[in-house]
Each structure stands twice: as structure tokens, then as C-alpha cells.
C-alpha positions, 0 to 999 in steps of 0.5 A, spaced: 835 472 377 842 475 378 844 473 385 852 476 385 855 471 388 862 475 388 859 480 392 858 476 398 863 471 398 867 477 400 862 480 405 863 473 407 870 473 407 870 481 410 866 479 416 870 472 417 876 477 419 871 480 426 874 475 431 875 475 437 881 471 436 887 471 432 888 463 431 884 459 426 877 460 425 872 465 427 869 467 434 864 471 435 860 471 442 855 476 443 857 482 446 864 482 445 868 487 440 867 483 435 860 482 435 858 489 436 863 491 429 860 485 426 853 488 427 855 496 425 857 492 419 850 489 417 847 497 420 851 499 414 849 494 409 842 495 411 843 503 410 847 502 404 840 498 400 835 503 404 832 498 410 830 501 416 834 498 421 831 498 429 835 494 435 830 490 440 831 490 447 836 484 446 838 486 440 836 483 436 837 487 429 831 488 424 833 491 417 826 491 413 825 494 406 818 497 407 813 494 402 807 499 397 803 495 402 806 496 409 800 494 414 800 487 411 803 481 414 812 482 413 816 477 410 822 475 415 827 471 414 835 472 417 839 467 421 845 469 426 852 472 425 855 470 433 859 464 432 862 459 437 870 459 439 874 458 432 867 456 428 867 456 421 866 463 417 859 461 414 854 457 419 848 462 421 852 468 416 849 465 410 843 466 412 844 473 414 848 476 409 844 471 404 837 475 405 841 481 404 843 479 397 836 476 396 833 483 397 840 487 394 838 482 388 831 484 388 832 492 388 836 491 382 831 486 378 826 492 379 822 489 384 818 492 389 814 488 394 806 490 398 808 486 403 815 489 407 820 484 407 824 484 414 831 480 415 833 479 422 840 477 425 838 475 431 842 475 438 846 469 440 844 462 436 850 459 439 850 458 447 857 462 449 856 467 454 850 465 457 850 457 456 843 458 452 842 457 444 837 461 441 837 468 446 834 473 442 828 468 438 827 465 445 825 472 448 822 475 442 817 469 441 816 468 449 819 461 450 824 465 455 821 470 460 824 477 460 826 476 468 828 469 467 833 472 461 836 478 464 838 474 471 842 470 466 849 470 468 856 468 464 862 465 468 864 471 471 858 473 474 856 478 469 849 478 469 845 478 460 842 485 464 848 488 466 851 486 459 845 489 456 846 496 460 854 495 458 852 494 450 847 500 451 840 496 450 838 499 457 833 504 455 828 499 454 826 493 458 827 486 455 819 485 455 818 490 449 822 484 445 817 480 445 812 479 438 805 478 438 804 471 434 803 471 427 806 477 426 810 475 420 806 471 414 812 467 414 819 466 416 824 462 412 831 461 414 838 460 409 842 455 412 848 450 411 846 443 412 851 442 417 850 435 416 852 430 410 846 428 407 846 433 401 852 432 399 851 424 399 846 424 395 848 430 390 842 435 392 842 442 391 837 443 396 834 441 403 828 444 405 825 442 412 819 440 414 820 439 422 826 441 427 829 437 432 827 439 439 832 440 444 833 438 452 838 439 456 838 435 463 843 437 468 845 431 474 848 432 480 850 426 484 853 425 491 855 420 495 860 419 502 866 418 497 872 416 500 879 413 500 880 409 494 884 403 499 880 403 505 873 403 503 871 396 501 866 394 495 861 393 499 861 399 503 862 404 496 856 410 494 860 411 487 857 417 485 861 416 478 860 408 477 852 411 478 854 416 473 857 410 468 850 407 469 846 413 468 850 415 461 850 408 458 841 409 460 842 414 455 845 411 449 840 405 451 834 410 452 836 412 444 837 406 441 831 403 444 826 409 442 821 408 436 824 415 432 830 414 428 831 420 430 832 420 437 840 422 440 841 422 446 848 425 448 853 426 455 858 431 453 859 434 460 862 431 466 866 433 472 868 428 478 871 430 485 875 430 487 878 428 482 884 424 485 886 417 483 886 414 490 879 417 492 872 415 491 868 420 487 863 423 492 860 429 487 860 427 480 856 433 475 854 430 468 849 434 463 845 430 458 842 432 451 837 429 448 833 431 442 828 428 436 824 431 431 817 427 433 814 430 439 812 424 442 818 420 442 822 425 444 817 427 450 817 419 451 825 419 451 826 423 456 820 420 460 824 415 460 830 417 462 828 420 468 826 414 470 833 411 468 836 416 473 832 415 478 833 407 479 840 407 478 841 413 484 837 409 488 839 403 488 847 405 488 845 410 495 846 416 492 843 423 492 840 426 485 838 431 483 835 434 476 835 439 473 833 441 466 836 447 463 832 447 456 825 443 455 824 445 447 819 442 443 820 439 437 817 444 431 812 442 424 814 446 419 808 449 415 807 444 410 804 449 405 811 453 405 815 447 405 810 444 399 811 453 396 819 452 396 819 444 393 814 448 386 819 453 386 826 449 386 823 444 380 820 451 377 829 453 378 832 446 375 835 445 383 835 438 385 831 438 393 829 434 398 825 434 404 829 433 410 829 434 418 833 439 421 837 434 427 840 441 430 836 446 433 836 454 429 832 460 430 827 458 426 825 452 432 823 459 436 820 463 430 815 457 428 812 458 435 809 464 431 809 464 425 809 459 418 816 457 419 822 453 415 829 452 412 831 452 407 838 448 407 845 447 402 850 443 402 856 442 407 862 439 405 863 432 409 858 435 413 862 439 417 861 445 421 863 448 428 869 449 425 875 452 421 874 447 415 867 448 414 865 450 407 860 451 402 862 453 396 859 459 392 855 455 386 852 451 392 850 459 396 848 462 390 842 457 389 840 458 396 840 465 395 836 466 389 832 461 393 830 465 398 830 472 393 824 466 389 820 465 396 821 473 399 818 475 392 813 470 392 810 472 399 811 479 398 807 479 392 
């Protein structure tokens, strides 16, 4: 198959140039003006190769090439096209603007497919506006209630709701974006590994079989603080000597786990006063801890938990906990995985069955249909950043990958 590999590294390109910023890299969070020109920009592709094209309630973007045999089970795939303070120009865009090529690619091989193919772009993967990662996969699959969703605010107080009415997404109500499960007869995702294995190992593919389930705990600590000379050792309710604690409970809880893939992560963490000469009476922290392996990961945060509370109680300070995000890890269906193994071998790619230690779309999309990913290098394994790069061979196997499944489940 002829996947035309020029023609999309320049959309690539072009979309990189919708930024909300001017310095390097790319910034795209949902809402903004460069989001709403980048999603007229896949309206217009989609229209340019005859799919139909529909928004949900979120806006979530749908572009489907209606199959002979339209009443059975689509083929989905798709990714994202936001993107966090100046990012890379091909995390989540590989995926959208990939399926794209796959389907442009079809059409121009001749093929015509029963099954109707759809290809998403789904709303805000990354966690800018709201604080939450994967908003529209969350409410299409129901992992996140519409009223929990539209009370969502941003750091202005601007609620998703009042943000949806801004966008022109008012006429329907958020509960309508939902999709009953097994909608789809499968759901596979293109991505960049962000991640080093690939490239390490010289591998032309990644297919996963599971997905990292993300948790994200919010600790609240207070204590009676007081000046830094006055108040003697014995007398102290250090909130921030409790938070070291509870940090350093979190990497040891890693460590210890039985998975090797259990990571645990405290990358916030405000103090107040703040003052060199004060003893901190309030500290903030927030803990991220994932595994790809459901038992581990909910042992992990049992323990945890029990960290937490020991170390605040014995030290005499107030905790509270609050969880922002309890997600599950996902299995990915074996029989898909084991489909797109045959057809790398049948293509002369090198591959290899890998977990997705960060969170997609598809952790969402598996809770309703068969789901995996289908990975290609990155470059030292960077991403998130301006220096993230796949080069164009590397997206071309990935793409003729995808057309090779689309084709195959739509047949």
C-alpha cells in the first residue's frame, strides 16, 4: 500500500503552526483559538475524502467513511490534536492525522470497506484547561458523569459547561456524548512510543497489550506552624517534614511493589507560608501513582494510603485526602493484539508486544470495545517537548499499519 508519506508530514507541519504560542513548540489547549482552527482544519480534510463529520456534546470530532454495510459494528481509531504548553508537533497528532492518510491511502488503492471506518480526534487527551487527562474519551465511555463534567472549572473559574456554550456546543446536553458499550468492533490508536524501548532495541513497531491505569491523590496537611526560633523541636506539627515523609513513603511503596511497573510520583507541592524563618502550617502535595497490572496497582495505593495516614498521625497533623482520578488499568484484546503481530511479520516490520506506561484515549476506549495501540519509535524517547521527533519512515510504517488493520476489520 501507498502510504504518501510527503503529504502528511506537511499536514503535520502545517497543523504544528496553529499554536496558542509564539516561542517553541507547540500549544494547544481545548478551547483556545488554536484549537478551534485546528479542529476546522480536520473538518476540511474529512470533507475533503467525503466522511461524514458530526461534533458530540464535548466535541469530540468524528469523521466516518460510511462502509456497503453500514448497520455493522464500525472500525475506530483516532488519538488527540490538543497539546500541553509548547509540546512536540507529533504526540496524538500522529494518530489523527495518521488515520487520516490510512483512509486517503484506501480510497486511492481502490478499497471500499462493509464495515464503516470512523476516526476520531478526540477532546482534550492532555490535562490543560481542566486538570483532567482524556475529557472527551472519559464522557463518551462514562468513566466521567456529565454533571461531574460540566462543573469542571479552569483557573479562572470558567466552568467546561460555560466553556462548551462559549465554543457553540450548547445545543445538546453532555449526557448525549455518551456510547453504549461495543459500539465499535474495535478501536486501535497510532501513537509515538514516548518512550525509549523501541528505539533501543531497533523495532519498527510497538504493539500494546495493557495500559497503564493512572491515580492521582491529592494531600492536604496542616499543622499550628510558627516562627522558625521560638518554637522548639519538641513542640513542632511540621506539616512539610510530614510531607518529606509521605514523599519518600511513595517512592519506597514503588520500589517495594511486586510489578515492575509500578511508579509512584509527587510532581506538586505548595508550602505556606512559604517563609524561611516560619514553620510550614499548610503544605499541598499531589501524588501520581500508576501500574499496568490491576492488583498491584490497587495494592500500591492501598498502601499508600496507610502510609499517609500513619506518618500525619504520628507527626499531629490534619490530612486530608482527596482523589482526583481512580482509573483502572486496561487489558488490551489479545485477539487484536495477536491480529496486528500476523500483520507486521505479513509487512516485514520488526515488533514487539509492549505495555503503554503512560495513559491514552484508548485507556478510556477499552472500556468499550476491543482496544490497543499501535506504537513507533521516538527519538531518545522524548516527548512533551519541542525536541520530540519520529522520523517520516518510522510514521509511515505506522501508518500503513493502521490502513493494514482498518482494512482487515472492515472487510
Amino acid at each position: 500500500m501507498n502510504i504518501n508519506i510527503s503529504r502528511l508530514q506537511q499536514r503535520i507541519d502545517d497543523l504544528a503552526g496553529l499554536s496558542d504560542n509564539t516561542g517553541a513548540g507547540v500549544t494547544r489547549v481545548i478551547f483556545s483559538d488554536a484549537d478551534m482552527q485546528a479542529r476546522a482544519v480536520m473538518k476540511k480534510l474529512a470533507s475533503n475524502l467525503d466522511l461524514l463529520v458530526r461534533e458530540d456534546a464535548v466535541g469530540n470530532l468524528f469523521m466516518r467513511w460510511e462502509g456497503s454495510e453500514p448497520d455493522r459494528k464500525s472500525v475506530a481509531t483516532g488519538s488527540h490534536i490538543d497539546a500541553i504548553p509548547h509540546a512536540g508537533k507529533f504526540d496524538g497528532v500522529v494518530g489523527v492525522l495518521g488515520a487520516l492518510e490510512a483512509v486517503n491511502s484506501l480510497q486511492e488503492d481502490g478499497y471500499r470497506p462493509k464495515r464503516s471506518i470512523e476516526v476520531i480526534s478526540f477532546t482534550s487527551e492532555e490535562p490543560t484547561r481542566f486538570g483532567i487527562g482524556c475529557l472527551g474519551s472519559r464522557i463518551l465511555s462514562g468513566s466521567l458523569s456529565a454533571p461531574s463534567a460540566s462543573a469542571l472549572k479552569d483557573d479562572d473559574g470558567v466552568t467546561l459547561g460555560e466553556w462548551l456554550q462559549r465554543r457553540g456546543f450548547a445545543e445538546n446536553t453532555l449526557d448525549s456524548a455518551r456510547l453504549v458499550n461495543g459500539v465499535y468492533d474495535a478501536f486501535v490508536e497510532l501513537h509515538i512510543e514516548q518512550g525509549p524501548r523501541l528505539e533501543a532495541e531497533d523495532l519498527d513497531i510497538g504493539i500494546v497489550d495493557r495500559i497503564a491505569g493512572p491515580s492521582t491523590t491529592r494531600v492536604v496537611l496542616k499543622g499550628a506552624g510558627g516562627h522558625a526560633g521560638a518554637v522548639m523541636m519538641s513542640e513542632r506539627n511540621d506539616t512539610l517534614a510530614a510531607a518529606g515523609e509521605i514523599i519518600l513513603a511513595a517512592e519506597r511503596v514503588a520500589r517495594e511493589s511486586e510489578s515492575p511497573h509500578t511508579v509512584a510520583t509527587v510532581g506538586k507541592l505548595n508550602n505556606f507560608p512559604n517563609a524561611v524563618n516560619s514553620i510550614p502550617r499548610e503544605v499541598l502535595l499531589e501524588i501520581d501513582l500508576r501500574d499496568t497490572d490491576p492488583d498491584s496497582w490497587r495494592g500500591a495505593l492501598e498502601s499508600l494510603n496507610g502510609e499517609i495516614q500513619e506518618i500525619s498521625s504520628r507527626r499531629g497533623v490534619d490530612c486530608i485526602l482527596h482523589r482526583i482520578n481512580e482509573d483502572p488499568p486496561a487489558i488490551c484484546d489479545p485477539d487484536l493484539v495477536m491480529q496486528i503481530s500476523e500483520l507486521s511479520t505479513a509487512l516485514g516490520y520488526s515488533h514487539k508486544i509492549i505495555p503503554s506506561h503512560a495513559y491514552h484515549d484508548s485507556l478510556f476506549m477499552a472500556q468499550i470495545c476491543p482496544t490497543t495501540m499501535i506504537f513507533i519509535p521516538s527519538r531518545d524517547g522524548i516527548s512533551h517537548t519541542p525536541e520530540e521527533y519520529s522520523t517520516p519512515e518510522q510514521i509511515q510504517k505506522g501508518v500503513a499499519m493502521l490502513a493494514g488493520i482498518l482494512r482487515a476489520r472492515s472487510e
